[in-house]
SEMI-698233 format. One record per atom (N, C-alpha, C): residue in one letter; x, y, z. Coordinates in steps of 0.1 Angstrom, whole numbers, plus 5000, padded with zeros to 4 digits. Example, Ala and Ser with C-alpha at 12.3 -4.5 7.8 and 13.67 -1.06 7.14 Angstrom:
BEGIN
a513249435078;a512349555078;a513249675078;s512849785071;s513749895071;s512950005079;
END
This chain:
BEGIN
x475346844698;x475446984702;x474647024714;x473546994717;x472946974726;x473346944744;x473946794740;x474846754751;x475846854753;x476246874743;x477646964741;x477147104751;x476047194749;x475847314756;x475447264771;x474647164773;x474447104787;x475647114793;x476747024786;x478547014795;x478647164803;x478547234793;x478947394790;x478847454805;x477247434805;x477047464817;x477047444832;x477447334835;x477847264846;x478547344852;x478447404861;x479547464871;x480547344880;x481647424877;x483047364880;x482547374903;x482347484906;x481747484921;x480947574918;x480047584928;x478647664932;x479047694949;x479047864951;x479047894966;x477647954971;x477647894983;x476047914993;x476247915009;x475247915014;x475747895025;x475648005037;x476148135032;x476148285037;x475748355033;x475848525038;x475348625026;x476548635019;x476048675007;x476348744992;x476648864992;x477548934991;x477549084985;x477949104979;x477249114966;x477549114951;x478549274947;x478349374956;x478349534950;x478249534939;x477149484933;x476449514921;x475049644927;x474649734926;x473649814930;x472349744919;x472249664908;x471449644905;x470749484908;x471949424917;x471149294923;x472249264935;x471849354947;x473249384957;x473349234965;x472449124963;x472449014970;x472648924966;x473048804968;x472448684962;x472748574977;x471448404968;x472048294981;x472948234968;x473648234962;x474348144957;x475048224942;x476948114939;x476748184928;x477548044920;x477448014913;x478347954903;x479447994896;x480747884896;x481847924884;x481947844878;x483047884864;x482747744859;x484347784853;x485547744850;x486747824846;x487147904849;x487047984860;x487748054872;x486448194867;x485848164861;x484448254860;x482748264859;x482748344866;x481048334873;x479848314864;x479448194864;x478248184851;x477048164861;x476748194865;x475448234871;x475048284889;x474348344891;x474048454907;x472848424906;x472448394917;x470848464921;x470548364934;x469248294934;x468848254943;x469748054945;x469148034954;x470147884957;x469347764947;x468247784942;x467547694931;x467947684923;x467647844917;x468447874907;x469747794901;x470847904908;x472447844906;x472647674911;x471547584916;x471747454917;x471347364906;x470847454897;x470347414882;x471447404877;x472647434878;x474247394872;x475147294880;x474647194887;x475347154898;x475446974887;x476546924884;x476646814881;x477346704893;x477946574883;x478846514896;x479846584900;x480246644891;x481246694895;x481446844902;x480946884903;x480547064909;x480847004926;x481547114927;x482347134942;x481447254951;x480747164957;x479647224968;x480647294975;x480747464977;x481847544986;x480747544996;x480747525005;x480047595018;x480447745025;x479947855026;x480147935030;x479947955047;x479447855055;x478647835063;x479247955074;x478248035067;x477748135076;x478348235074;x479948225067;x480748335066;x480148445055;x480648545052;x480048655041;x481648635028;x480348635018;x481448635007;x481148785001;x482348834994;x482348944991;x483148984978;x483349064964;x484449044957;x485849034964;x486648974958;x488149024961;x488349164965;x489549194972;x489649354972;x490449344963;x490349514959;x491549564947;x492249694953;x493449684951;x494749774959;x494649844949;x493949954956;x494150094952;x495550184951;x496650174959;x497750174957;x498350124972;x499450074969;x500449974979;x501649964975;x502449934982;x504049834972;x504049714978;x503449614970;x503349474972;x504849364977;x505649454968;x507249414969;x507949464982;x508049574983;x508549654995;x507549575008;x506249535008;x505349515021;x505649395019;x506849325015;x507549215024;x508749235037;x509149345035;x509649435045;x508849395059;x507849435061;x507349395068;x506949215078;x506949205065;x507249025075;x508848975073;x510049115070;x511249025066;x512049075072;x511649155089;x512649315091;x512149265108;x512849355118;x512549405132;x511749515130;x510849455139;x508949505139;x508949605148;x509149725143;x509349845151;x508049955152;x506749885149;x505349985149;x504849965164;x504050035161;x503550085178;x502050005173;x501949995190;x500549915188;x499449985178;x498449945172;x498049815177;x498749675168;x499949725156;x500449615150;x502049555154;x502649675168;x503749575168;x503549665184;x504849645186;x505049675210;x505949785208;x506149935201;x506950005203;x506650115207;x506650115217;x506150335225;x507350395230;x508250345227;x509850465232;x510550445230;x511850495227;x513050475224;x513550285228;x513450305243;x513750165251;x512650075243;x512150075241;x511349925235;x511949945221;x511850025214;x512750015198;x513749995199;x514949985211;x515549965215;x516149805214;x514949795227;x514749635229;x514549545216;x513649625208;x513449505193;x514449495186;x514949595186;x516349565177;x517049475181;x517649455196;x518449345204;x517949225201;x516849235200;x516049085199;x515949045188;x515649115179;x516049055163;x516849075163;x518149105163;x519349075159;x519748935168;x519248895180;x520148785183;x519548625181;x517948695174;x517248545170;x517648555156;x518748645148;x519148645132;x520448655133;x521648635141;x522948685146;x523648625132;x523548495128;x524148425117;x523848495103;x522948535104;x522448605088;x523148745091;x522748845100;x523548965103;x524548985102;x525548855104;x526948855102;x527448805089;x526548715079;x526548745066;x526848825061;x525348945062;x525049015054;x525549175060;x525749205075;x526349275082;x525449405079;x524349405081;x523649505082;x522649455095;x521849545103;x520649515105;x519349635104;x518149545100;x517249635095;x515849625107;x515449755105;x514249785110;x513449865106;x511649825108;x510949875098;x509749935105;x508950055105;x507950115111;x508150175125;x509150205125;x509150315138;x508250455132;x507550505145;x506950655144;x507050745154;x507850815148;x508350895162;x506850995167;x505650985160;x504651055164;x504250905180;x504350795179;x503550775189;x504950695199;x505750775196;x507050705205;x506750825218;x506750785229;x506750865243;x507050965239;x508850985239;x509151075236;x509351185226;x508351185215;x507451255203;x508951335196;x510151215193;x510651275185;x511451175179;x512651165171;x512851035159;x513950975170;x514250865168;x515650845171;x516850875165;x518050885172;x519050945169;x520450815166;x521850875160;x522750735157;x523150695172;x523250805185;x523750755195;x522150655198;x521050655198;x520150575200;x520450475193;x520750455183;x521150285176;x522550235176;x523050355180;x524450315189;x524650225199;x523750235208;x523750195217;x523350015216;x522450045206;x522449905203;x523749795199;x524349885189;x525849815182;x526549945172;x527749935177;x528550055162;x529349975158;x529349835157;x530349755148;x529249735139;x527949675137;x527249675128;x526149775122;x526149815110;x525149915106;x524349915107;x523449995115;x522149975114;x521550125112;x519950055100;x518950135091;x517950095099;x517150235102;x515650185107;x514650265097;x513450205088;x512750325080;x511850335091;x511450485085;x510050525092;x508850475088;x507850475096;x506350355085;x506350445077;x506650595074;x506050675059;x507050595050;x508550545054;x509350485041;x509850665034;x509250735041;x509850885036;x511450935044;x511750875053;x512750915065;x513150775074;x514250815074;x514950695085;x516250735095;x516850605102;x517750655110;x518850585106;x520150625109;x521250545107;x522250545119;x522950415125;x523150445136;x525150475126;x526050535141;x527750595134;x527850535124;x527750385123;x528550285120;x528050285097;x526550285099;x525950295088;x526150455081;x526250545092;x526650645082;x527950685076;x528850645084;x530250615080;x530650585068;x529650465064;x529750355054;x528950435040;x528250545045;x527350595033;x528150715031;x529050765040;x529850865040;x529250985038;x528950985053;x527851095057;x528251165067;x529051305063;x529551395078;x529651495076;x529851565090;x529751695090;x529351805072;x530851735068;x530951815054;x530051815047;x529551725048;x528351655036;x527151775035;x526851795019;x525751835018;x524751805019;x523451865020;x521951795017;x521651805003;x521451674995;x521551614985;x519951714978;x519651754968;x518351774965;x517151694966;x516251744971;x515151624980;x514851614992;x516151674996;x516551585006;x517151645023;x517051595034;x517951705044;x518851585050;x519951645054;x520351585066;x520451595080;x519751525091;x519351655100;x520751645106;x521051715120;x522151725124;x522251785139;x522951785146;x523351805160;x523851965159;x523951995172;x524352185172;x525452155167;x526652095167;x527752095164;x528052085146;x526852055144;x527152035128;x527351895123;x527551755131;x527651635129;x526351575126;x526351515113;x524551455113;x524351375122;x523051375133;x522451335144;x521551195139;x521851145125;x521551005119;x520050985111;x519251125117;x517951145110;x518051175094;x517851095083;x517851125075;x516651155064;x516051225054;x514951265052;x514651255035;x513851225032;x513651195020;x514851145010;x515451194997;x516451184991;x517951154996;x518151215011;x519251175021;x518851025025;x517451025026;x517350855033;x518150795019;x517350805014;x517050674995;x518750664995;x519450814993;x520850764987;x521950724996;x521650715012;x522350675022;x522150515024;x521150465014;x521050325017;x521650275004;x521850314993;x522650254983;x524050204986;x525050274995;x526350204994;x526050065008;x524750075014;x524649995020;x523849855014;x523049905009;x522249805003;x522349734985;x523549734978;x523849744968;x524049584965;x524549604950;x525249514947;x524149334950;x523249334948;x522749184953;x521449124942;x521649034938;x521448964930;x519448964930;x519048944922;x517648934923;x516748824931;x517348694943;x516348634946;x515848694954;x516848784963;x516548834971;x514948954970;x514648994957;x513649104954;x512848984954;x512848844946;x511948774948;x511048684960;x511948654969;x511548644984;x510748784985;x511048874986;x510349004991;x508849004982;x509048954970;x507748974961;x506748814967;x507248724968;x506748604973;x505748644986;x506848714993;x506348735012;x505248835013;x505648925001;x504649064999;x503249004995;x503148944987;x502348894980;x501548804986;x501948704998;x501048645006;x500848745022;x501548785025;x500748915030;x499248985024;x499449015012;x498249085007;x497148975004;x497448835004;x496048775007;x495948735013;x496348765030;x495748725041;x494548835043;x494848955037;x494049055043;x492649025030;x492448975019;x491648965013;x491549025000;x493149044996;x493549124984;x493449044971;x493049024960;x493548924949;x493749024939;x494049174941;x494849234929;x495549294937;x496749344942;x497949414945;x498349514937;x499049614943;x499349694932;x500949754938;x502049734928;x503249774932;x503749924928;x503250004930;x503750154934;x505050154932;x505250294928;x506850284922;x507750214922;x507350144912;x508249994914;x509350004903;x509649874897;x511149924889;x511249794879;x511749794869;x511949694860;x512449584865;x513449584875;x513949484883;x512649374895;x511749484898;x510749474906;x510049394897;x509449404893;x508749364876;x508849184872;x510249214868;x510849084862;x511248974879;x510949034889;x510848944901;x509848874903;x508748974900;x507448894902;x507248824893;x507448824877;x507348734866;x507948584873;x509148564877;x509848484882;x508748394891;x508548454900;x507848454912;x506348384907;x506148434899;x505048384895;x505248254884;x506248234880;x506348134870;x506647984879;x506848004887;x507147944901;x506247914905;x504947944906;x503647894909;x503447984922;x504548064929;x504248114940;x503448264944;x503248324932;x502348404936;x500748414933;x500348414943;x499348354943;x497748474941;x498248594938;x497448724933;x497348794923;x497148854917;x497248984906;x498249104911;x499249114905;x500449264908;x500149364894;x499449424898;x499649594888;x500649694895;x502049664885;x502649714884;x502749874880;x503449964884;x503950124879;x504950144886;x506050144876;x507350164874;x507450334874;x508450364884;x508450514881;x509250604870;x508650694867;x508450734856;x509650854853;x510350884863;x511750944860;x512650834861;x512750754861;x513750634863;x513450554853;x511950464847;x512450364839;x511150394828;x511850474819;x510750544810;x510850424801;x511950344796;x512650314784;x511650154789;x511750124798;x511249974807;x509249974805;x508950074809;x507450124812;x507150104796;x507850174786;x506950154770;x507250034767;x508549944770;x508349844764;x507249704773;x506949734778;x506349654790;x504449724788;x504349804792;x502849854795;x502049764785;x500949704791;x500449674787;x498549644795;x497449604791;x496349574798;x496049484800;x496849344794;x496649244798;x497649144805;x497449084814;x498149054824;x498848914817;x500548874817;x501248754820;x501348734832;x500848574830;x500348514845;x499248574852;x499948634863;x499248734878;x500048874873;x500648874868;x501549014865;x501349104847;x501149244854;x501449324843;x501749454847;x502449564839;x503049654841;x501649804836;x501049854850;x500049924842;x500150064837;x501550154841;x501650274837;x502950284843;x502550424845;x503550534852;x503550574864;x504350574876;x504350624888;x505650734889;x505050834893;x505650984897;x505551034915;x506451104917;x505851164934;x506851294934;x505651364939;x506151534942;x506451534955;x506251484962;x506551504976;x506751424983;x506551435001;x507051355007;x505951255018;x506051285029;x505351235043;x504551325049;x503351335049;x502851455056;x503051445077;x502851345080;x503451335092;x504651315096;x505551305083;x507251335089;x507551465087;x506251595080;x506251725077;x507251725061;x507051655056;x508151665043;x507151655034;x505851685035;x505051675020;x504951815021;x504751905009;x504752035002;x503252055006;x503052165013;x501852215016;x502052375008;x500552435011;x500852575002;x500352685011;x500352675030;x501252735042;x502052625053;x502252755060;x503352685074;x502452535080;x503052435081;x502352325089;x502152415106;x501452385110;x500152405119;x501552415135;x501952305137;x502852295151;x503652195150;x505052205136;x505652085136;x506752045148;x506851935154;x507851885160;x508851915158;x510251925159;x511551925157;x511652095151;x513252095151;x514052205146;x513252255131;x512252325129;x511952425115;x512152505117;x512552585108;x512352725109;x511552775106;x510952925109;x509552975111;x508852995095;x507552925093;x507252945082;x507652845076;x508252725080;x508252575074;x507152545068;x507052515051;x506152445049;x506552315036;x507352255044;x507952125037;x508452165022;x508552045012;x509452075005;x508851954990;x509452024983;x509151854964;x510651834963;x510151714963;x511051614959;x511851634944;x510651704935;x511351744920;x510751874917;x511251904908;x510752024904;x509652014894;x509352144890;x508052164881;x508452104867;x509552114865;x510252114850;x509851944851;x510151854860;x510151754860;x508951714866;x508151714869;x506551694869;x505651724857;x505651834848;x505351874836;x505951744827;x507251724822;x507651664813;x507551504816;x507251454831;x506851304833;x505151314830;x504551444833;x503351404825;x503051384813;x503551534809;x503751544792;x503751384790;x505051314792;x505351154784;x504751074787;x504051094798;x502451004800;x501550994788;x501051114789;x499651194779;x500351184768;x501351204763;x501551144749;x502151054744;x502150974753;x502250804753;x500850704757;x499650784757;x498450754767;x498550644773;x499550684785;x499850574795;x499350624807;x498550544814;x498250614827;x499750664838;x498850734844;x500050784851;x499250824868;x500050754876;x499750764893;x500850854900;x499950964905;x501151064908;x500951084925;x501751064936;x502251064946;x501851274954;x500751294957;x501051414961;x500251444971;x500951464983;x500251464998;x499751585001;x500651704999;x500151855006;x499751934993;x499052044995;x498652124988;x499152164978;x500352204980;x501252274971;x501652154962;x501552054967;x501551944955;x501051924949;x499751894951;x498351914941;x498752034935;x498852134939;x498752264933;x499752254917;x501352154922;x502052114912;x501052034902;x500451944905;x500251854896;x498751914892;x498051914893;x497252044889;x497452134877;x498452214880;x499252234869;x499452194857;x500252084861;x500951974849;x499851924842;x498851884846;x497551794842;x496651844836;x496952014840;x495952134826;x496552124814;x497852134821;x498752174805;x498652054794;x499151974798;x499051804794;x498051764782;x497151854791;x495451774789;x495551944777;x495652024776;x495652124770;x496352124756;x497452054757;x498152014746;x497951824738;x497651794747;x497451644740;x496051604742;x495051634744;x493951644748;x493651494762;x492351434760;x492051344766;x492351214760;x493751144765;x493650994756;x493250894764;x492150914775;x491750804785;x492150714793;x493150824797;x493950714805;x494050684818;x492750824826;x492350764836;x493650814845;x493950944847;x495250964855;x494850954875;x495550924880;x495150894898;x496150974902;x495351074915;x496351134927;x496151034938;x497151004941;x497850884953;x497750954961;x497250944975;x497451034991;x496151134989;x496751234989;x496351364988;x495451415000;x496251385007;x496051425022;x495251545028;x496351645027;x495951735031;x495451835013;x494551855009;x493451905000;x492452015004;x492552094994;x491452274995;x490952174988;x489252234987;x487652194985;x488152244970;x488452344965;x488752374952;x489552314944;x490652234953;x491652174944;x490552004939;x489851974949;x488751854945;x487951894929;x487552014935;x486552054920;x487752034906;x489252084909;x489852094898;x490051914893;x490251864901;x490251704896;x489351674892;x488151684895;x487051644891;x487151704876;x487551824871;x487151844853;x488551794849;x489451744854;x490851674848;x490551564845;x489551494856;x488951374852;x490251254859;x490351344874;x491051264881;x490351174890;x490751024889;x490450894898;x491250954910;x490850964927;x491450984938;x491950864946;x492850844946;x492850714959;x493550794967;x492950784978;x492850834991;x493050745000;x493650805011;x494350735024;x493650745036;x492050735041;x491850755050;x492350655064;x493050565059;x493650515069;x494350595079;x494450705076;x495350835078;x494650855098;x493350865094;x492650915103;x492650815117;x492950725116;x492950585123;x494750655129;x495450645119;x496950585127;x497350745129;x497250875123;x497950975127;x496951085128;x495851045125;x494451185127;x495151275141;x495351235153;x495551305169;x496851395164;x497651315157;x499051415151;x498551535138;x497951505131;x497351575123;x496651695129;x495751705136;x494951745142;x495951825151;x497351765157;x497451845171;x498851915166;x499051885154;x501051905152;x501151965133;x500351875121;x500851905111;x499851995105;x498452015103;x497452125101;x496752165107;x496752135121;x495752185134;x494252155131;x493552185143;x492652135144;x491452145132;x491552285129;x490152265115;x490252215103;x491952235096;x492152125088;x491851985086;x492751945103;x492551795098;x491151755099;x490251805099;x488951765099;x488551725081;x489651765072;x488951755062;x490551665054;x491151605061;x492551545055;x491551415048;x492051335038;x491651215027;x489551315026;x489551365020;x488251445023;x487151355012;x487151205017;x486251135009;x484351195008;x484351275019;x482851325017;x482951455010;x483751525007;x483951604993;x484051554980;x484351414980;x484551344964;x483051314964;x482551274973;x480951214969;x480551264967;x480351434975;x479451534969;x479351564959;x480951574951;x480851604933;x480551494927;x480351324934;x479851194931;x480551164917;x481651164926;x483351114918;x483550974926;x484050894921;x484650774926;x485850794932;x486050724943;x487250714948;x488350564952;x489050534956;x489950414962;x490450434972;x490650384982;x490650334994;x491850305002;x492850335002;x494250235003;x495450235016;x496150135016;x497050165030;x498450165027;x499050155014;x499950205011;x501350125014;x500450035019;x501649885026;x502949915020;x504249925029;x504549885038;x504249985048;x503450065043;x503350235049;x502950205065;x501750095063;x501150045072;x500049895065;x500049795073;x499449665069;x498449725061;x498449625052;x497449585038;x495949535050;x495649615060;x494549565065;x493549585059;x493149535054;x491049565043;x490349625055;x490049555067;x489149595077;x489449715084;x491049735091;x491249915095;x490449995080;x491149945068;x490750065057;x489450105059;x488250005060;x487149995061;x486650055069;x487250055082;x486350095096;x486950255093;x488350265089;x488950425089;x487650525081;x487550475073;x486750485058;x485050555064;x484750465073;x482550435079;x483350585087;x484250545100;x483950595107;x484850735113;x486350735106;x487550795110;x487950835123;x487650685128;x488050715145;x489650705144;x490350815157;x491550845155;x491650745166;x492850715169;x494050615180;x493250645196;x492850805196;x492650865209;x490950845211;x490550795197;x488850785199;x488550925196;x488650955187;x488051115182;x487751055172;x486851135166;x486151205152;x486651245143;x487451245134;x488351375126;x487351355116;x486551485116;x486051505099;x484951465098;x483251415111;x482051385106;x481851405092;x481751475089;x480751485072;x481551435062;x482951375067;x483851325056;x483251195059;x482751125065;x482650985060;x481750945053;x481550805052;x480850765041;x479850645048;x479150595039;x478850455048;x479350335041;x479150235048;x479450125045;x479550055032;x478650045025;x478750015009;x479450095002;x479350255004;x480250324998;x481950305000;x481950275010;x483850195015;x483650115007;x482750015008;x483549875001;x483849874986;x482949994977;x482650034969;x484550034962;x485150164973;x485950194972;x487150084974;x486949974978;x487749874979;x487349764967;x487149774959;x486349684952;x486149714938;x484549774932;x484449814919;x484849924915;x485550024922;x485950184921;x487650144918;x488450104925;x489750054922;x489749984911;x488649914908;x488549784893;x488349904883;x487649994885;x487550054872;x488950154869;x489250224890;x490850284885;x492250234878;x492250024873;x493049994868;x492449924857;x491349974853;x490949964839;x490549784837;x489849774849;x489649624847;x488249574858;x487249724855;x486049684861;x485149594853;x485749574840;x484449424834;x485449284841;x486249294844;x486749204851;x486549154864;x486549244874;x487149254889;x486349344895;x485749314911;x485549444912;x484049414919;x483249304913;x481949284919;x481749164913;x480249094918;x480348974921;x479048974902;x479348924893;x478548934882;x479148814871;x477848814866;x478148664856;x479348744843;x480448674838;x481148664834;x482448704838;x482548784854;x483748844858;x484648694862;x485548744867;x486648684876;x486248604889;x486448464893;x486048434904;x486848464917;x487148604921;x487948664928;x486648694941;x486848604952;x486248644966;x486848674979;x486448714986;x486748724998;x485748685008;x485948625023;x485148585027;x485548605046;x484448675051;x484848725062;x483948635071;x484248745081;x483748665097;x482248725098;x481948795093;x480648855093;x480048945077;x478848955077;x478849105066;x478649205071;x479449315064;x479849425071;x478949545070;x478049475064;x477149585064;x475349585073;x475949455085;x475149415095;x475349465106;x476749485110;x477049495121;x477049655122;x477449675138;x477649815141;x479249875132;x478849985130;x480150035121;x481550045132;x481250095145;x482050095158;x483249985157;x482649875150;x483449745153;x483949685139;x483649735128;x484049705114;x485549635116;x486649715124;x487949685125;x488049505129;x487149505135;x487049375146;x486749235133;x486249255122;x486049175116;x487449115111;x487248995105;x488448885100;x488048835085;x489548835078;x489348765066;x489348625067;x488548545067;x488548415069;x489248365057;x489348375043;x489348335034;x489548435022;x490748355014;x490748454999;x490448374989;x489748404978;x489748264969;x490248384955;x490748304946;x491948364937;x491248274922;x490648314912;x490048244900;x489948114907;x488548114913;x487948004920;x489247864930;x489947964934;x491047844942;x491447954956;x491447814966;x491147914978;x493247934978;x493148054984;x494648114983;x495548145001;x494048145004;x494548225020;x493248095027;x493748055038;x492248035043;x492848025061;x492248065069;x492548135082;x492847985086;x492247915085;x492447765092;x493347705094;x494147715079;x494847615076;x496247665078;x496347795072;x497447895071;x498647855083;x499547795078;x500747805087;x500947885095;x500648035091;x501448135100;x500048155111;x499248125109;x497848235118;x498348215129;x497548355136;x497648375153;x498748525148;x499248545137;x500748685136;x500448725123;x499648845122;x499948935111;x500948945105;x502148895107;x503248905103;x504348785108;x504648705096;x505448575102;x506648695110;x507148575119;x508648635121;x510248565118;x510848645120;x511748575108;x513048465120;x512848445135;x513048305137;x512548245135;x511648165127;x510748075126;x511748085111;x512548115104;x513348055097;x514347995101;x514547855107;x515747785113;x516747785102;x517047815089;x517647775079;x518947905080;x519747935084;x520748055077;x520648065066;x521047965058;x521048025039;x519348125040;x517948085043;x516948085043;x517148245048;x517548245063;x517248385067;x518548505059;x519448425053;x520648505049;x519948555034;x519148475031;x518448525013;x517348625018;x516848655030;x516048745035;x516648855039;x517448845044;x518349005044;x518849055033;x519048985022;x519749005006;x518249075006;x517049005004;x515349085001;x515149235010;x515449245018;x515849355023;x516249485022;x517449435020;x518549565013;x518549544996;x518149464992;x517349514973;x516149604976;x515449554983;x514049634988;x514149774988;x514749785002;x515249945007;x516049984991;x516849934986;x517549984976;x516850024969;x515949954964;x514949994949;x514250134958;x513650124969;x513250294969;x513550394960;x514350394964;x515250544956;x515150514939;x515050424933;x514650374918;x513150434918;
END
């Protein structure tokens, strides 16, 4: 028995080498830590943890890099942010080359003629993150703009919110979208003086104008998209994901996906909650098959605060385009149906993650979440507002006695703060948009998130957004909103671990958790905050096995593979099928 507890203890590897950042507040350091079964049996100094070193213990060298927990995705769609490495790269620097029409132009031409065999397959072509806030000409593209590209083939462009997109004649034809046509609930169609839709479609108009296009296709296609999503999110230094209104189909992709050996993270799932109620109870659960489990409920009241379609509770400030006076966007559902997806939350004590950007949204769910909580009391389920962008100082205080977890978007402040600021709440507002220094002061926890495909699963923009909320133009939006450095990481790490009910697990670096690291180019809480962005994930390690590592990685040198580098037709023809399931499931 003896020998027997000796074995016991042997660590399988021991990491050293670098700094440690435990975000533990009660031992925020360490030179070394041991695992032993994909879990941490001992931290502290490098003597110490070398008191577990046998023949067999795998010396990791850290040399020099900083280890850090895994991050945890506060909310993202892991599935859909294959979109992004499986589509024409239509974002504006700093992640792709698009400032005006003519260069969104030009990408389209050029993915379509390095994919011409697969396009003619599948006869669509896709494109993904255009913004008409930093396009030259500060407005969306039109179907004669993707006309020009081709009207024998369809083409869909989403917008990075995934709230609005474009369709050029050919694709609206096919969705049977004209003059006559109404605006669907949710939803607008925009349109030309003459009364012909101008191809801008908006919320509910987008989702159901891609169904007769994107239909009908078999599931490998969701699973490529869950494979590509999924190693995306551990380049950036993810080893829990989280798939945002996702869908039973979504779900049983990644099971696949994972039974396959190829996913190589944690997916907390939430299936949305007007669509697959019947899927969510039989599924929910807390403990994970494989890398995958289904963790609640996902709802959304509204829309895009920078495409002006999230529900505010006045006029947006100086919106772009045709509103009428006293525009202040619009919900996606009604009250009747926000009330009754909570209600079956709370008396199903399933968590529930609810989507609500503008005021008047919160103000909805706010609502719902008294009543709820009034009739079924507290079943601890830990409910989250997703976004919540634009937020009154009062609607914070009311979450805080709902006993609402916030994950917040200050990535916001980075990619659309100057738009914010100059077009959707004007200048004194957006000083207080993702208002992470209002949650501290009531010293509430928060999460941190980028909403991928919204915009890259980058850990380090979140981070630098987070210290410092420098906007595109080099402004300030909001001094007293920020935080400092440990408090970001906080929010990327043990604060998300606890918002998916799995902070004895995940979350910080402690004897018996998960051997989930990350490992950068520096520690971030050395350097100047100025430059946070500038830092690199060197490394992901996944229950003590490295998953990502910058060196070796086939793709490095591109945030995003591109999809000639698939010589295979069948190969690139199963990536357009991932695609258009993708876009499809939206609207699910």
């Amino acid at each position: 028995m003896p020998g027997l507890a000796c074995a016991q203890e042997i660590a399988d590897t021991i990491y050293s080498g670098g700094p440690i950042l435990t975000i533990d507040d009660s031992s925020p350091t360490a030179e070394a830590v041991a695992v032993k079964d994909g879990r941490i049996v001992a931290i502290g100094s490098l003597a110490d943890v070398n008191a577990r070193k046998g023949e067999q213990t795998r010396m990791f060298d850290l040399e020099g890099r900083a280890m850090l927990p895994g991050f945890v995705d506060s909310h993202g769609h892991v599935v859909l942010g294959g979109i992004q490495a499986l589509s024409a790269n239509l974002l504006a620097p700093p992640d792709g080359e698009v400032t005006d029409i003519a260069s969104l132009q030009a990408s389209l031409r050029s993915w379509l003629e390095a994919n011409r065999a697969a396009v003619e397959k599948v006869n669509v072509i896709i494109g993904f993150g255009y913004d008409n806030a930093q396009l030259a000409e500060l407005r969306h593209p039109t179907r004669q703009d993707l006309d020009a590209v081709s009207t024998d083939i369809p083409i869909v462009i989403v917008h990075q919110s995934a709230h609005l997109g474009v369709a050029n004649s050919k694709a609206l034809e096919m969705a049977g979208i004209n003059a006559a046509s109404e605006n669907p609930a949710g939803g607008v169609i925009r349109r030309d003086a003459d009364g012909e839709p101008n191809g801008v479609l908006e919320e509910y108009a987008f989702f159901r104008t891609l169904v007769p296009l994107l239909s009908g296709l078999g599931p490998e296609g969701i699973q490529t998209f869950a494979k590509a999503g999924a190693e995306l999110w551990a380049r950036f230094g993810y080893t829990t994901a989280q798939d945002g209104r996702s869908s039973g189909g979504f779900v049983e992709a990644l099971k696949v996906v994972d039974s396959r050996g190829d996913l190589p993270i944690d997916v907390v799932a939430f299936p949305d909650v007007l669509e697959s109620r019947d899927y969510i109870k039989d599924h929910v659960s807390k403990k994970y098959t494989g890398h995958v489990r289904v963790g609640g409920c996902k709802l959304t009241i509204d829309g895009s605060p920078q495409g002006f379609t999230a529900l505010r509770d006045r006029p947006y400030y100086d919106p772009v385009g045709s509103y009428p006076p006293g525009y202040a966007g619009y919900a996606a559902v009604t009250a009747e149906q926000v009330q009754d997806a909570v209600n079956w939350c709370y008396g199903n004590g399933m968590q529930i993650l609810t989507h609500a950007n503008g005021e008047g949204a919160s103000d909805m769910l706010i609502a719902a979440l008294g009543a709820a909580q009034e009739k079924y009391g507290d079943p601890g389920n830990r409910p989250v507002l997703v976004h919540g962008q634009f937020l009154r100082e009062d609607q914070v205080d009311s979450y805080k006695r709902l006993g609402v977890f916030m994950s917040l978007f200050p990535m916001h402040t980075f990619y659309w703060g100057d738009w914010h600021r100059d077009h959707t709440v004007g200048p004194v507002n957006a000083e207080n948009i993702s208002p992470t220094g209002w949650v501290r002061e009531r010293d509430m926890m928060f999460g941190s998130h980028h909403d991928a495909p919204v915009a890259f699963p980058d850990s380090m923009r979140i981070l630098s957004a987070t210290v410092t909320r420098r906007t595109r133009s080099g402004d300030i939006l909001g001094p007293s909103q920020r935080v400092d450095v440990m408090t970001a990481l906080k929010a990327m790490t043990i604060w998300p671990a606890w918002q998916h009910f799995e902070e004895k697990d995940k979350g910080s670096i402690e004897v018996g958790k998960i051997a989930d690291f990350v490992l950068l180019s520096a520690d971030p809480t050395s350097v100047d905050p100025e430059t946070l962005a500038d830092l690199k994930v060197l490394a992901t390690i996944k229950d003590d096995k490295v998953v990502y590592d910058a060196e070796t990685d086939a793709r490095r040198g591109s945030l995003v593979p591109t999809v000639p580098m698939l010589g295979d037709p069948e190969a690139a023809h199963e990536i357009m099928h991932a695609m258009r399931d993708g876009l499809d499931a939206i609207q699910r």
